[in-house]
N, C-alpha and C positions, 0 to 999 in steps of 0.2 A: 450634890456636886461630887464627891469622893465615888460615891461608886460609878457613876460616868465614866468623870475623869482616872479611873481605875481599869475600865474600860477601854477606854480612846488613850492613846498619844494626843501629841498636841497640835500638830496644824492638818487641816484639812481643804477639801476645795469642791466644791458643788460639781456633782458628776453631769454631763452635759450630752449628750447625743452626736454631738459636733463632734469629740475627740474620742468617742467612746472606742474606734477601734484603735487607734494609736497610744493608747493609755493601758489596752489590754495586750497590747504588745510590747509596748515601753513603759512599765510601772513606774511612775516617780518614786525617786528614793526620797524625797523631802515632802511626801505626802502618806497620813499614816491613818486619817477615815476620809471617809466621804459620804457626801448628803445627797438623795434624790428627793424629788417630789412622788409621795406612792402615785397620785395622779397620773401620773406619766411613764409608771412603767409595770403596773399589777396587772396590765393583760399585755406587756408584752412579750412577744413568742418569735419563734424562727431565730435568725442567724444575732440577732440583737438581742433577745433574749437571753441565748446560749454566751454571749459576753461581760451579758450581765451578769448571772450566773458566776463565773470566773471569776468577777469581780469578787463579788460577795464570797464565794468562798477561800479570799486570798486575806482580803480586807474587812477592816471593822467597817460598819456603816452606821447612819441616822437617818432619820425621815424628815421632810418637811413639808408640810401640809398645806396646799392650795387654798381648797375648797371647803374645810368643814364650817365655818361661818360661826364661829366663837358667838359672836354676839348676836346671829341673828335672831328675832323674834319667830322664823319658820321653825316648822319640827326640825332636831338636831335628827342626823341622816347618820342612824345606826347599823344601817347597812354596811356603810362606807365604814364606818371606824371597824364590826368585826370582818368588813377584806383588809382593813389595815392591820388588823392585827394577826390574821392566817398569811398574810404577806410577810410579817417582820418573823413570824414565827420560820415561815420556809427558807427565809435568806438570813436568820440568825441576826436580825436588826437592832441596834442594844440602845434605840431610843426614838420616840416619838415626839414634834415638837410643832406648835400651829401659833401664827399669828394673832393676838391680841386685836382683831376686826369682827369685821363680819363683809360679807360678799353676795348675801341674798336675801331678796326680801318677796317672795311669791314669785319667785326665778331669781335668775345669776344675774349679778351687775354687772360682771367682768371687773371688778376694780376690789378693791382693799380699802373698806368704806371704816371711818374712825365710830369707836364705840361711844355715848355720849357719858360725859363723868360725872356720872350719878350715880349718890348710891345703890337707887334701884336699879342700876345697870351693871353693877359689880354685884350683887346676890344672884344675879339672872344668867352671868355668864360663866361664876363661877359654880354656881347649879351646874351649869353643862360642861365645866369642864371634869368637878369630881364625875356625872355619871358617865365620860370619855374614860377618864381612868379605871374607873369600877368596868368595863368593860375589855380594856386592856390589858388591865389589872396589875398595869404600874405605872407610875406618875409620868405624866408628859409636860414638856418645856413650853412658856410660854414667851413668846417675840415681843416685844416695846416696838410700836410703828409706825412709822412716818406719818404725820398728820397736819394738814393746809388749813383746818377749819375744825375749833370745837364746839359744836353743837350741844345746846344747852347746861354749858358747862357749869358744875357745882361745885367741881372739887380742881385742883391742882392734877395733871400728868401723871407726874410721880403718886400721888396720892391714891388715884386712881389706881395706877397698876399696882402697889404695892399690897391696896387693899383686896385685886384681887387674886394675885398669890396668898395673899395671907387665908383667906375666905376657902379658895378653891384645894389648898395647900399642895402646890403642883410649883413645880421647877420653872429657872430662867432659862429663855434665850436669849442674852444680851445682843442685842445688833448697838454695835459702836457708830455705826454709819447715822443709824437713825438718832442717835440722843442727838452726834452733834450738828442734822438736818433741822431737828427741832428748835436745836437752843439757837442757831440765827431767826430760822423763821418764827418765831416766838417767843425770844428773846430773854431766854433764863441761863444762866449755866451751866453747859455741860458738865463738868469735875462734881458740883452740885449735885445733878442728877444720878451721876456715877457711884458718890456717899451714900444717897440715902438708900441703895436698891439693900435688899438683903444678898449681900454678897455669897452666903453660905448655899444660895439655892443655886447659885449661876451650875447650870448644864456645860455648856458651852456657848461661841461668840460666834458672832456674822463679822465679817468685815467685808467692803466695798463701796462703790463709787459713787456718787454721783455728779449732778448736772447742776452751775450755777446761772441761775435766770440775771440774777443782779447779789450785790455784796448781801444783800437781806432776804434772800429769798434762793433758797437751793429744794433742787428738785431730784428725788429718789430714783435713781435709774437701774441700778446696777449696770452700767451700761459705760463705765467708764474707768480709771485706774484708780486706784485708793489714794486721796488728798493728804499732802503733810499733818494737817491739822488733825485727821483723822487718825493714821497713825499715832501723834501725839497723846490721842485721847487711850486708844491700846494699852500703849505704854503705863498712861495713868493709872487704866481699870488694872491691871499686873500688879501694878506698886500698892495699890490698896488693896487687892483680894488672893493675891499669888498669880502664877501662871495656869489659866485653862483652857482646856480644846477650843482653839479659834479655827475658823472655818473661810475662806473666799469665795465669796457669791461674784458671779457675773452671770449675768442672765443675757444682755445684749450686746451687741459691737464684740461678740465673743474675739478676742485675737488669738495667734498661736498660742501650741500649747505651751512651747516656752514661755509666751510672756508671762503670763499666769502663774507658772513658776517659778518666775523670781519673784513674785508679788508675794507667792507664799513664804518665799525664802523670806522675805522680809519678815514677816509673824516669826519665822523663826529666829532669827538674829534679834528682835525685840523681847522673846523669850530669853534667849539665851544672856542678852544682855542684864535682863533681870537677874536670874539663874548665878550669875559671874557678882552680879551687885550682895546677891544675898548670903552668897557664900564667903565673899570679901565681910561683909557687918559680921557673920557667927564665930570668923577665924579669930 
């Protein structure tokens, strides 16, 4: 976490194709990295490219990984991680970070399929994620994800993930959206699941929205404004582990580039709020 966050300032916002030229023309000042998918942008060329470009060499960046399919049982696609890593090299990318799933199984699901919590599933994935890193040749963040269904379930969520940072010994991506997507649709406690992470590894944070089906069942969209509750929970992870690069994901129902912007202000006022708290307790 320290050298990350040594790295980064602290709020960020998932870089988007939609705002990319208004964003290289109007820098936010209350945005200080920002996340791409390499997927969607290591063969891009021409007048977007050259933006990109700009980008990167004004601002810090991250990556966040599609495709590489953590868990799947196919070959892990080493191709793809060394363009990953000749991509973060040429844009000076100061971190690497893929979903706790997998997304293929003798082709592409299209989806973010849950890994099942066993221990044979934690030695297999975290197999692949040290030989990501030995390839990279430094530790990449790993995402806690949204999940409707545990299949063949042996151990607890947390348990699960914990065991496979521990195992894989590769960094967090905490997404706040998903713990407290989890703990309605599956009914444990958020704050709970917030204690038990190894807070020393957190990278940095996702924050963003989603969809409520009914009071017991919310569904992961990014595709909507970030929830009180959700904020709440921000807050939480701060008070217990300090303040770390949080990040705003919106992937769909993009709105202006304003709105976005206050949403990050928000991360930062919830910082700051800490920040004010913690230096009021040391005075």
């Amino acid at each position: 976490m320290d050298t990350v966050s040594n790295l980064l300032e602290h709020t960020g916002l998932g870089l988007r194709r939609s705002f990319l030229k208004e964003i290289v023309e109007n820098p936010a000042p209350n945005v200080s990295f920002y996340e791409v998918a390499p997927e969607n942008w290591i063969t891009m060329g021409g007048k977007r490219g050259k933006q990109f470009r700009s980008m990167t060499e004004r601002f810090d960046f991250v990556c966040h990984g599609l495709s590489l399919s953590l868990g799947s049982t196919d070959p892990l696609d080493e191709k793809f991680v060394h363009d990953v890593k000749d991509f973060m090299r040429e844009h000076h990318i100061k971190l690497y970070s893929e979903h706790l799933s997998y997304c293929s199984h003798e082709g592409h699901l299209y989806d973010l399929m849950p890994i099942p919590f066993t221990e044979e599933a934690v030695a297999h994935v975290a197999q692949r994620i040290r030989r990501v890193q030995d390839i990279l040749e430094q530790k990449i963040a790993v995402e806690n994800v949204s999940y409707y269904a545990a299949p063949g379930q042996e151990m607890s969520e947390i348990d699960f993930f914990n065991a496979v940072v521990e195992q894989a010994d590769c960094d967090i991506l905490l997404d706040i959206n998903n713990v407290y997507v989890n703990s309605i649709n599956h009914g444990y406690d958020a704050e709970g699941f917030l204690r038990a992470i190894p807070g020393d590894r957190i990278a940095y944070a996702h924050i963003a929205g989603h969809y409520v089906e009914a009071d017991d069942f919310l569904i992961d969209t990014h595709g909507a404004d970030v929830t009180d509750p959700v904020w709440t929970l921000l807050a939480k992870a701060y008070e217990l582990y300090g303040v770390f690069p949080t990040l705003l994901e919106r992937d769909f129902n993009i709105p202006a580039l304003e709105v976005l912007l206050k949403e990050v202000d928000t991360i930062q006022s919830i910082q700051n709020a800490w920040h004010t708290q913690h230096q009021q307790k040391s005075a």
